[in-house]
PAVEX-74350 format. One record per atom (N, C-alpha, C): residue in three letters; chain; x, y, z. Coordinates in steps of 0.1 Angstrom, whole numbers. Atoms other than C-alpha are relative to their C-alpha. Last residue first. Layout:
marke; kolro; u; v; w
ALA; A; X; Y; Z $
...
***
This chain:
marke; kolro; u; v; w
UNK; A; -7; 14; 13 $
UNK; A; -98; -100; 35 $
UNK; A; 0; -15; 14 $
UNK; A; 11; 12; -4 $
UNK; A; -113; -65; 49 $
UNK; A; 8; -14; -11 $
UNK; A; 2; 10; 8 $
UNK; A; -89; -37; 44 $
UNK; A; -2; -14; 7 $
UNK; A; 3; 6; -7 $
UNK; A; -95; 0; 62 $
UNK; A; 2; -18; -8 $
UNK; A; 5; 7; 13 $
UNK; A; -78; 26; 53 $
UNK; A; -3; -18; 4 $
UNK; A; -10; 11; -2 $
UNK; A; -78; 58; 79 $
UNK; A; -1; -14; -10 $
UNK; A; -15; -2; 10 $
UNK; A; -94; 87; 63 $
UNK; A; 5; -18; -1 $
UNK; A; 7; -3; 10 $
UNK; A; -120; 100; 93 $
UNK; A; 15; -4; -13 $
UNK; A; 12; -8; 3 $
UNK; A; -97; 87; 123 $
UNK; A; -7; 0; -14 $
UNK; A; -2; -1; 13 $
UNK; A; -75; 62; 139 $
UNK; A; -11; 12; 0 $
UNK; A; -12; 0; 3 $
UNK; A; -60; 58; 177 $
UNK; A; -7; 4; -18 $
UNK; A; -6; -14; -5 $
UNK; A; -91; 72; 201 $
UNK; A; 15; -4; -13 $
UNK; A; 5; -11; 2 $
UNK; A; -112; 47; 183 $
UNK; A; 7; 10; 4 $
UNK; A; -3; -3; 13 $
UNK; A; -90; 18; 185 $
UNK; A; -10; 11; -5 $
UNK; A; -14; -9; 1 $
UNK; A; -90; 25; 222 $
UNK; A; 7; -2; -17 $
UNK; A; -8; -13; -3 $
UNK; A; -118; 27; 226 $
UNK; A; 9; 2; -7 $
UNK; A; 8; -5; 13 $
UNK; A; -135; -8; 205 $
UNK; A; 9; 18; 6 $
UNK; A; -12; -4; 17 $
UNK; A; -103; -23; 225 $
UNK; A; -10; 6; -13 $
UNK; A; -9; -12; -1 $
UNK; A; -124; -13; 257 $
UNK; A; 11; 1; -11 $
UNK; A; 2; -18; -6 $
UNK; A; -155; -21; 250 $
UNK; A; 11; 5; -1 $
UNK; A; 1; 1; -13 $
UNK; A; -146; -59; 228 $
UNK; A; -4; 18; 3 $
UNK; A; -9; -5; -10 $
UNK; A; -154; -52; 192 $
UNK; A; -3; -6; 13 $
UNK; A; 2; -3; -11 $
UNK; A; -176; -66; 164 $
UNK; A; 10; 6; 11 $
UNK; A; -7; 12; -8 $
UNK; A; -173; -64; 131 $
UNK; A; 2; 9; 18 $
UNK; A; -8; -12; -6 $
UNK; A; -204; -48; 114 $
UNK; A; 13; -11; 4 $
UNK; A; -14; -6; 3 $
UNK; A; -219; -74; 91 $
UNK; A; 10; 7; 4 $
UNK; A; 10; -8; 13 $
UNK; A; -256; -84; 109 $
UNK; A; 13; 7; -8 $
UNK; A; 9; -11; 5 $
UNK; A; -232; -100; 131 $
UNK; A; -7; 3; -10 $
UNK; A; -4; -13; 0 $
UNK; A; -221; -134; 143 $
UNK; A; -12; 11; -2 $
UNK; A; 4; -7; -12 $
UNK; A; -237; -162; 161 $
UNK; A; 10; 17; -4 $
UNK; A; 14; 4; -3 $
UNK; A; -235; -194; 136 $
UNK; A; -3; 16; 6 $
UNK; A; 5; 12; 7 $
UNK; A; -197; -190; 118 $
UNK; A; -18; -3; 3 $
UNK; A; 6; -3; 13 $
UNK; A; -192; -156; 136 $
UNK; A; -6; -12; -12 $
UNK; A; 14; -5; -3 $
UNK; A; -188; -176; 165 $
UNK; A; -4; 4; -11 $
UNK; A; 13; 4; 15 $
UNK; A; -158; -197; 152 $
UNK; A; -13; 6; 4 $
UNK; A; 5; 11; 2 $
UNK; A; -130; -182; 176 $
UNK; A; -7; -6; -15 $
UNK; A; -9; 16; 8 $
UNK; A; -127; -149; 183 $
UNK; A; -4; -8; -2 $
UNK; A; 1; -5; 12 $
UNK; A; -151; -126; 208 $
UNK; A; 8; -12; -6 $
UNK; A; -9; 7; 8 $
UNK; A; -169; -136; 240 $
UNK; A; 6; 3; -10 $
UNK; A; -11; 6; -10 $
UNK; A; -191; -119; 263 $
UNK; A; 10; -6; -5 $
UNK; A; -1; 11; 3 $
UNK; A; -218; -101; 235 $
UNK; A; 14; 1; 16 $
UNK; A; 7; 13; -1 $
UNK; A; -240; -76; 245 $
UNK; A; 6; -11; -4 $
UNK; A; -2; 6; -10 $
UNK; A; -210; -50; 249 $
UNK; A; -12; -7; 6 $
UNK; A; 13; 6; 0 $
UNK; A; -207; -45; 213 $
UNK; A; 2; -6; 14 $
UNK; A; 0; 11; -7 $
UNK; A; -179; -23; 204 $
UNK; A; -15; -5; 2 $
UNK; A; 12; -6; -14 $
UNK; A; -181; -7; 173 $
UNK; A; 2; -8; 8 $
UNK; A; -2; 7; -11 $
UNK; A; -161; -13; 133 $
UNK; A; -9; 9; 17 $
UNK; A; -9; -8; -3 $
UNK; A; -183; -6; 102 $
UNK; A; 7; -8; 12 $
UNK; A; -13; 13; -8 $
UNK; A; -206; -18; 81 $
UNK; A; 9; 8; 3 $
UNK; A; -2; 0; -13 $
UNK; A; -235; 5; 71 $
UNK; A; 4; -8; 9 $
UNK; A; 18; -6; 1 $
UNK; A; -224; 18; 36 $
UNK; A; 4; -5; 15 $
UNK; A; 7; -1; 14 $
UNK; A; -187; 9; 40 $
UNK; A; -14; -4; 1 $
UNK; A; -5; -3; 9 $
UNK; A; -164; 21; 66 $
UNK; A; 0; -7; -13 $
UNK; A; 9; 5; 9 $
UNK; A; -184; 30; 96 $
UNK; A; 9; -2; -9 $
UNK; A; -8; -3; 12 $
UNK; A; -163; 38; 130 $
UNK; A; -6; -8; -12 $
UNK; A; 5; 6; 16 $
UNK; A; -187; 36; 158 $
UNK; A; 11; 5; -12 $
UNK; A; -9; -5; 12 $
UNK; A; -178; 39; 193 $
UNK; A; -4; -4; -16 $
UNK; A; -6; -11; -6 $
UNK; A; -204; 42; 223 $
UNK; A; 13; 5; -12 $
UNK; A; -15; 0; -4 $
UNK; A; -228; 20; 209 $
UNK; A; 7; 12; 0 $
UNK; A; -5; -13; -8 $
UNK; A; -267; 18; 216 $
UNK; A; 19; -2; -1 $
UNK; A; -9; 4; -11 $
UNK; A; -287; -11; 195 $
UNK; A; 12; 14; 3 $
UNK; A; 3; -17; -1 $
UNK; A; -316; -10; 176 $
UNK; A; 7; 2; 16 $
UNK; A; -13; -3; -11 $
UNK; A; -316; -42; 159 $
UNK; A; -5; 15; 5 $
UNK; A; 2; 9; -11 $
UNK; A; -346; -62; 140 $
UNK; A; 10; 7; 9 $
UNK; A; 13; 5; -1 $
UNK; A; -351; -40; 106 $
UNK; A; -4; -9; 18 $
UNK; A; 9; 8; 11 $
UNK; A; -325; -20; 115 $
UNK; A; -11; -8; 0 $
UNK; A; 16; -1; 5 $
UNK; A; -309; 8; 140 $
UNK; A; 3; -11; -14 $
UNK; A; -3; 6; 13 $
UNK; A; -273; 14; 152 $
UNK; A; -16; -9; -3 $
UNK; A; 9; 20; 4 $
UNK; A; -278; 34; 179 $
UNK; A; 3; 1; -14 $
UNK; A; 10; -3; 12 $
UNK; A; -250; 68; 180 $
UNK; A; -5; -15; 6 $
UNK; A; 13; 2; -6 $
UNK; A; -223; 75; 207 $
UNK; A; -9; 0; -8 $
UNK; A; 3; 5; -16 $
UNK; A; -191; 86; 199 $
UNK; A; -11; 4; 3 $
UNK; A; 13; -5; -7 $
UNK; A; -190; 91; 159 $
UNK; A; 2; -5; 18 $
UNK; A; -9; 0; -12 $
UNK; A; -159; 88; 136 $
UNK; A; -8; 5; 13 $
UNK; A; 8; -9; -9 $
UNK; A; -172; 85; 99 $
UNK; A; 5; -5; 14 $
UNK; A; 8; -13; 1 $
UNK; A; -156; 77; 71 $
UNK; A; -11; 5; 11 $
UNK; A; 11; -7; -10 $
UNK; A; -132; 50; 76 $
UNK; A; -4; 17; -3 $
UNK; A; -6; -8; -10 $
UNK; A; -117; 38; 44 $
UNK; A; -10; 8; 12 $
UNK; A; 9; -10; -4 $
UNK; A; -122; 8; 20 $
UNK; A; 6; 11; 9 $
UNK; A; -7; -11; -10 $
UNK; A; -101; -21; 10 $
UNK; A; -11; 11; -2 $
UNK; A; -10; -7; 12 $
UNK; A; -116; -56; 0 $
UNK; A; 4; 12; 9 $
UNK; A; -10; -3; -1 $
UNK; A; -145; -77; 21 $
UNK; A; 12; 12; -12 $
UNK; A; -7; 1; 12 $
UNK; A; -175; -74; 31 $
UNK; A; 11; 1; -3 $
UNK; A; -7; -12; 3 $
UNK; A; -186; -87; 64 $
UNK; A; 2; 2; -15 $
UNK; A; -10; 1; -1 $
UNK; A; -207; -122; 59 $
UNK; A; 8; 15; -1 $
UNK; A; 0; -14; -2 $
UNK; A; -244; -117; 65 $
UNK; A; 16; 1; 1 $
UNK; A; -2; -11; 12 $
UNK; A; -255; -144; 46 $
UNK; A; 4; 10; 3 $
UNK; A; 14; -7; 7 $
UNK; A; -273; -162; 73 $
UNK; A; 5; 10; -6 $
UNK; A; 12; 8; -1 $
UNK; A; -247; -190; 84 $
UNK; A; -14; 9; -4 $
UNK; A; -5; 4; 10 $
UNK; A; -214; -165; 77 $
UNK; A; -16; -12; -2 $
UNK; A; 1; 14; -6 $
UNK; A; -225; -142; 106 $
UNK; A; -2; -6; -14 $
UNK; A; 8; 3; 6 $
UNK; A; -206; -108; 103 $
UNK; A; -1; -16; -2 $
UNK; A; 8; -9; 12 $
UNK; A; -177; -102; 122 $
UNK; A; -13; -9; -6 $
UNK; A; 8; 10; 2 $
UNK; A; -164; -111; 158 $
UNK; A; -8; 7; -15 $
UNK; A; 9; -8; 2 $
UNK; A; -132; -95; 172 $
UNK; A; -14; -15; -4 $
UNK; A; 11; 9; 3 $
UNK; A; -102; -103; 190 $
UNK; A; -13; 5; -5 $
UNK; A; 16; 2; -4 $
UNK; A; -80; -73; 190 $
UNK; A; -8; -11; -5 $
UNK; A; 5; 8; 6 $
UNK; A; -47; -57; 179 $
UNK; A; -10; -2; 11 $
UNK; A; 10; 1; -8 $
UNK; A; -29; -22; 184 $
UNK; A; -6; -10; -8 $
UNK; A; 5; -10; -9 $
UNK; A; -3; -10; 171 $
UNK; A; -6; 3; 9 $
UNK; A; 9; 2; -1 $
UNK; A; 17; -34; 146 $
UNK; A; -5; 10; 15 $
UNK; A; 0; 8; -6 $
UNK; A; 42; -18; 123 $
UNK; A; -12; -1; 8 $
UNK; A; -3; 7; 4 $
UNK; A; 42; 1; 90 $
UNK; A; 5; -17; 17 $
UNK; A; -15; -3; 7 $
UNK; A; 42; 34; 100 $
UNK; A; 7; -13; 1 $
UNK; A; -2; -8; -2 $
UNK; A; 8; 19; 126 $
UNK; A; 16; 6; -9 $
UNK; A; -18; -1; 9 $
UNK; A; -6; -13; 114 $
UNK; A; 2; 13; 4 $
UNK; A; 0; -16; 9 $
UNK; A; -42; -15; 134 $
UNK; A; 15; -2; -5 $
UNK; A; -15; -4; -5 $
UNK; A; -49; -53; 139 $
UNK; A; 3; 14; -6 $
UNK; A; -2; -12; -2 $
UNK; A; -82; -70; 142 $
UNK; A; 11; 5; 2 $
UNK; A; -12; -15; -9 $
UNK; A; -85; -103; 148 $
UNK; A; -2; 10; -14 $
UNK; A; 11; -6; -9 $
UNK; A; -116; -134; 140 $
UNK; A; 11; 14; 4 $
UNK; A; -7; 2; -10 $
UNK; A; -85; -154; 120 $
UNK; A; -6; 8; 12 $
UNK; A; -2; 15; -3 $
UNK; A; -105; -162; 91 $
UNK; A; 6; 2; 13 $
UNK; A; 7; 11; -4 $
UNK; A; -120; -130; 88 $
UNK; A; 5; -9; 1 $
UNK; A; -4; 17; 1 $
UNK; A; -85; -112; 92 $
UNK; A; -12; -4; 1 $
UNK; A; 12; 8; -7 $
UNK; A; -98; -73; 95 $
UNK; A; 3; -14; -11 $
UNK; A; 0; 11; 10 $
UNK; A; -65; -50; 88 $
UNK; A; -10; -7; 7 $
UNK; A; 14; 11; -10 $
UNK; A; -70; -16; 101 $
UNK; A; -2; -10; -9 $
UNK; A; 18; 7; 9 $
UNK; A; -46; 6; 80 $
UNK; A; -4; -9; 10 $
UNK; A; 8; -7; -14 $
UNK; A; -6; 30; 85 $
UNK; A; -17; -5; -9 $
UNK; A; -4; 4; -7 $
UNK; A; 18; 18; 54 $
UNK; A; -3; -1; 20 $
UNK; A; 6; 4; -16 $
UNK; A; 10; 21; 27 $
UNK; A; 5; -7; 8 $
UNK; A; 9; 11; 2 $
UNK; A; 36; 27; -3 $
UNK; A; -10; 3; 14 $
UNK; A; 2; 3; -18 $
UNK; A; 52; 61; -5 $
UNK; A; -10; -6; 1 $
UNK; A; -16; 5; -3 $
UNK; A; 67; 70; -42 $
UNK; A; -4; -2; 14 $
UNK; A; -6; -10; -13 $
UNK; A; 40; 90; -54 $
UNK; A; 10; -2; 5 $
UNK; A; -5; -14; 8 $
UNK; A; 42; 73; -85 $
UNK; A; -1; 8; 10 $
UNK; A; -13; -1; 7 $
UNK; A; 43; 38; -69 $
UNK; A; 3; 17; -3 $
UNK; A; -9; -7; -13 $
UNK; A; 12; 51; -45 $
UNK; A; 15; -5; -10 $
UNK; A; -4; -15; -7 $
UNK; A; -7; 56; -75 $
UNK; A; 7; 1; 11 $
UNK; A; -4; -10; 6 $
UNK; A; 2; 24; -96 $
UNK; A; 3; 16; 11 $
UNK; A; 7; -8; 17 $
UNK; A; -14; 3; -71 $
UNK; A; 14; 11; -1 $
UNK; A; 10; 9; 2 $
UNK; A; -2; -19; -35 $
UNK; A; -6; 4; -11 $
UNK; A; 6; -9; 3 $
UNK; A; 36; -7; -31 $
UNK; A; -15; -8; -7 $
UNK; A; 6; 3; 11 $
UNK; A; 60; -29; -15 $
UNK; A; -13; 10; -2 $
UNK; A; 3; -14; 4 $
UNK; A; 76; -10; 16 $
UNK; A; -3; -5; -23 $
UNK; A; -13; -8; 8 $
UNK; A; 87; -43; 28 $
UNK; A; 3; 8; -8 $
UNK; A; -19; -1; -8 $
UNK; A; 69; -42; 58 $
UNK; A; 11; -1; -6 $
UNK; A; -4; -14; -8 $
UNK; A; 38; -35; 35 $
UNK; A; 11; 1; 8 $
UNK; A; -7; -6; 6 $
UNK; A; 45; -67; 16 $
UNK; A; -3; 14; 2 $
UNK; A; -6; 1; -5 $
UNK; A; 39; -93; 47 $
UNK; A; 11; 14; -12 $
UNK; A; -2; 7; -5 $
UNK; A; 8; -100; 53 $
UNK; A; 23; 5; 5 $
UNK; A; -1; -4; -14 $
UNK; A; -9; -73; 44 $
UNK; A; 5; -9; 5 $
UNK; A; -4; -19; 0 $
UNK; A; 5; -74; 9 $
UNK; A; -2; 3; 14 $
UNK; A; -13; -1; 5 $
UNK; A; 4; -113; 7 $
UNK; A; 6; 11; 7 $
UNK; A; -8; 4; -10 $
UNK; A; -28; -117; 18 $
UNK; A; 17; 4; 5 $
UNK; A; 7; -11; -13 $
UNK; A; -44; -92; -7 $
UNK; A; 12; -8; 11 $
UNK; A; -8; -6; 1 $
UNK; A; -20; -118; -32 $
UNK; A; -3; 13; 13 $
UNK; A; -16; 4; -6 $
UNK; A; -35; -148; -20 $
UNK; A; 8; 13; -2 $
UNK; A; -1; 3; -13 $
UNK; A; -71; -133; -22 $
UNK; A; 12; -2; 6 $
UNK; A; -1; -16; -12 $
UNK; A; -67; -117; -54 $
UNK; A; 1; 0; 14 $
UNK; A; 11; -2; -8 $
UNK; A; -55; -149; -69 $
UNK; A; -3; 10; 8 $
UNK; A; 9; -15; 4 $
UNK; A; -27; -147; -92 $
UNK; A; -10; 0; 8 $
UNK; A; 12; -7; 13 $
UNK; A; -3; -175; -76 $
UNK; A; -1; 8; -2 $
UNK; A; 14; 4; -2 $
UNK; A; 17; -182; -42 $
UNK; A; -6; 4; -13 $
UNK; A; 0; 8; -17 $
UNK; A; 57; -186; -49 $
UNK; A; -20; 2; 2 $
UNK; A; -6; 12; -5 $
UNK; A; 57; -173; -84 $
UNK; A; -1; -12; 8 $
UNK; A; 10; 12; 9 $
UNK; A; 29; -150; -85 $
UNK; A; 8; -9; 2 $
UNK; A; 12; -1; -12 $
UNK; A; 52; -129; -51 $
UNK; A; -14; -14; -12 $
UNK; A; -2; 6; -8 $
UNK; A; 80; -134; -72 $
UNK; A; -8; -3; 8 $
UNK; A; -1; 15; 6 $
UNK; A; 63; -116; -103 $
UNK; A; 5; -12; 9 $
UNK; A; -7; 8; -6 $
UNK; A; 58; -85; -84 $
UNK; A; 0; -19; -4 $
UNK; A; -15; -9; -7 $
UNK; A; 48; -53; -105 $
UNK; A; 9; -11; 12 $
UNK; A; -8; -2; 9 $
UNK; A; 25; -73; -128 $
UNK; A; 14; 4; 8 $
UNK; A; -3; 12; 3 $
UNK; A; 8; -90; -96 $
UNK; A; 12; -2; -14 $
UNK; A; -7; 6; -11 $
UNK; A; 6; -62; -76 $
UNK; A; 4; -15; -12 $
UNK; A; -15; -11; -8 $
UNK; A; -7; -40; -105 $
UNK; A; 9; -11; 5 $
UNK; A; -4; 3; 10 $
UNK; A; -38; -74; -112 $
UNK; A; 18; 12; 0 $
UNK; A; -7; 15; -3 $
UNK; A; -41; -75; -72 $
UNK; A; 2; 1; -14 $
UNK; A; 2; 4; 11 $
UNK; A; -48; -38; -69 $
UNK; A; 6; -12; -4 $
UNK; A; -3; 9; 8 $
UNK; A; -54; -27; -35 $
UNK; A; -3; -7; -10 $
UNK; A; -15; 3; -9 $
UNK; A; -66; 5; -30 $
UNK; A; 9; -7; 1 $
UNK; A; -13; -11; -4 $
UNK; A; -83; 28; -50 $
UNK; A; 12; -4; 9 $
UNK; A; -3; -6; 8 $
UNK; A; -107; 6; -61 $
UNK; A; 9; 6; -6 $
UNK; A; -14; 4; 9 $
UNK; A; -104; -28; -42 $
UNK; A; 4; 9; -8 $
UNK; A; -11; 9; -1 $
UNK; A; -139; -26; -31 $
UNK; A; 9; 1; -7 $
UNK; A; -4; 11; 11 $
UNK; A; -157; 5; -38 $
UNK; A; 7; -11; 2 $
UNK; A; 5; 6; -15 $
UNK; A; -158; 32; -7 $
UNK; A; -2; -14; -7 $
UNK; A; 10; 8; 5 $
UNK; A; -133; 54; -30 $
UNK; A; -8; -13; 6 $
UNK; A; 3; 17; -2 $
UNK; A; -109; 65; -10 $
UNK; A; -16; -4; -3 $
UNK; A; -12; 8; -4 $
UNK; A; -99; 105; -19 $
UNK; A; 3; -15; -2 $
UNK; A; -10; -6; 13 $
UNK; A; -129; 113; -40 $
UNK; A; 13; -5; 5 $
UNK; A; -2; 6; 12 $
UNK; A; -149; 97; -16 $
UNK; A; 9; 2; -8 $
UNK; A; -8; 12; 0 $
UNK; A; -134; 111; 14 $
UNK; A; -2; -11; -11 $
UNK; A; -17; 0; -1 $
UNK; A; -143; 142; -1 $
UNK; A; 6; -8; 4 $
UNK; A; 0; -1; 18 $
UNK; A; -179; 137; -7 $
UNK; A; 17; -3; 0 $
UNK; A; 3; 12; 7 $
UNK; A; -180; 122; 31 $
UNK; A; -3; -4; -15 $
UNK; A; -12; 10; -1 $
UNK; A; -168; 151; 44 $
UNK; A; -1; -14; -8 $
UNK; A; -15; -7; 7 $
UNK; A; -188; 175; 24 $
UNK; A; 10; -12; 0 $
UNK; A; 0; 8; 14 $
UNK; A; -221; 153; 38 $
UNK; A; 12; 7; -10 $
UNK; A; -2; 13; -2 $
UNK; A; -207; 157; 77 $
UNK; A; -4; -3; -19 $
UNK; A; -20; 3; -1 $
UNK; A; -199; 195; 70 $
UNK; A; -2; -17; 1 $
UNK; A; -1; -8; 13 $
UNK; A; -238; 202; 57 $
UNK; A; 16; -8; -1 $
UNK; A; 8; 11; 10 $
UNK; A; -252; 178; 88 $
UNK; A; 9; 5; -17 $
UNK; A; -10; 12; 1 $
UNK; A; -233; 200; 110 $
UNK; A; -3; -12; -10 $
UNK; A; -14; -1; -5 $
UNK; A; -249; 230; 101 $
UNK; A; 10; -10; -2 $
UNK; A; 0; -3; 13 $
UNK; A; -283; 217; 97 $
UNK; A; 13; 2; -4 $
UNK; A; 0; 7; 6 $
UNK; A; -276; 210; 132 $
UNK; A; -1; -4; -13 $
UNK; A; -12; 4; -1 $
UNK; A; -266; 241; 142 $
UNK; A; 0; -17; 0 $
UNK; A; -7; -8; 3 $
UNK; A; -298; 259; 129 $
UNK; A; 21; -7; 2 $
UNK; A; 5; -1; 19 $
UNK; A; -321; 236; 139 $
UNK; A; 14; 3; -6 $
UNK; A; 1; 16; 0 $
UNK; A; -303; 238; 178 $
UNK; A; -2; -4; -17 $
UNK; A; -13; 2; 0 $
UNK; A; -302; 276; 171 $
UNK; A; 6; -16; 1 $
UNK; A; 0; -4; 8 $
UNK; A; -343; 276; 164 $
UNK; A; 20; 1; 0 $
UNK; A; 3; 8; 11 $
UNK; A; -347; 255; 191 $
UNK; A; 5; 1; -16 $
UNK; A; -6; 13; -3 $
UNK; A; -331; 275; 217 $
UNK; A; -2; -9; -12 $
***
């Protein structure tokens, strides 16, 4: 028993560090590396500098705002493939939501609560991609050590989870009473945006 337990967790531990070489190589865990390119976006759409500036912020905004529904293309590589993004987990700090974009429309949204802006622990932001897809893990640190049912991680140890010690989400909490960086979830929209994305999906923080 033990010795097949060993044995099939070694196992799994082998296929979980593969996966996570290979979604490197795919989506680089890097802000902005592989995914949105605001200097690109900004050569390839001069209308878009025009009307709001160069600013990587205005133009991120831009693209999830409003230049994936017009099958605008966010780097070089999806140009040359020819098939912009268009399926990602958009995380609005300023507007405390959560919105999955599904073939370019909206899917599933969510009040949330991210990282607390009063002790430095502000989410990170830029594009990333979920790499790990866990039901049921604690989330462990120096002061936490806390039991969630959904965990989607998608850079070092920030990720999205529900948190059902908190009763409230949205708003201005994260301003005094957010997270250690994760962003927060309600229980049952932390489900059911776990039953809808997986290992891959692209995640952009702005």
């Amino acid at each position: 028993m033990g010795f097949n337990f060993m044995k099939k967790s070694i196992s799994n531990l082998f296929i979980c560090v593969l996966a996570v070489m290979f979604l490197t190589i795919l989506f680089p865990i890097k802000a902005m590396a592989s995914g949105f390119d605001p200097v690109y976006y900004a050569e390839k759409y001069p209308d878009v500098v025009n009307a709001l500036g160069n600013s990587p912020q205005a133009l991120i905004n831009h693209y999830t705002t409003f230049g994936v529904y017009e099958g605008r293309f966010q780097n070089a590589a999806e140009e040359e493939a020819g098939t912009p993004l268009n399926t990602y987990i958009d995380v609005n700090l300023d507007s405390q939501t959560v919105t999955y974009i599904l073939d370019g429309n909206v899917a599933w949204e969510s009040e949330c609560v991210t990282g607390d802006v009063s002790k430095r622990r502000s989410t990170p932001t830029g594009v990333f991609a979920v790499y790990g897809h866990v039901k049921g893990t604690y989330l462990t640190g120096p002061t936490w050590h806390n039991w969630v049912d959904y965990w989607m991680p998608f850079y070092q140890g920030c990720g999205l989870h529900d948190a059902t010690w908190r009763k409230r989400f949205g708003g201005e909490i994260y301003k005094t009473n957010g997270s250690h960086g994760c962003v927060n979830l309600p229980y049952d929209k932390a489900k059911e945006l776990f039953d809808l994305v997986s290992i891959g999906t692209v995640v952009i923080v702005h």
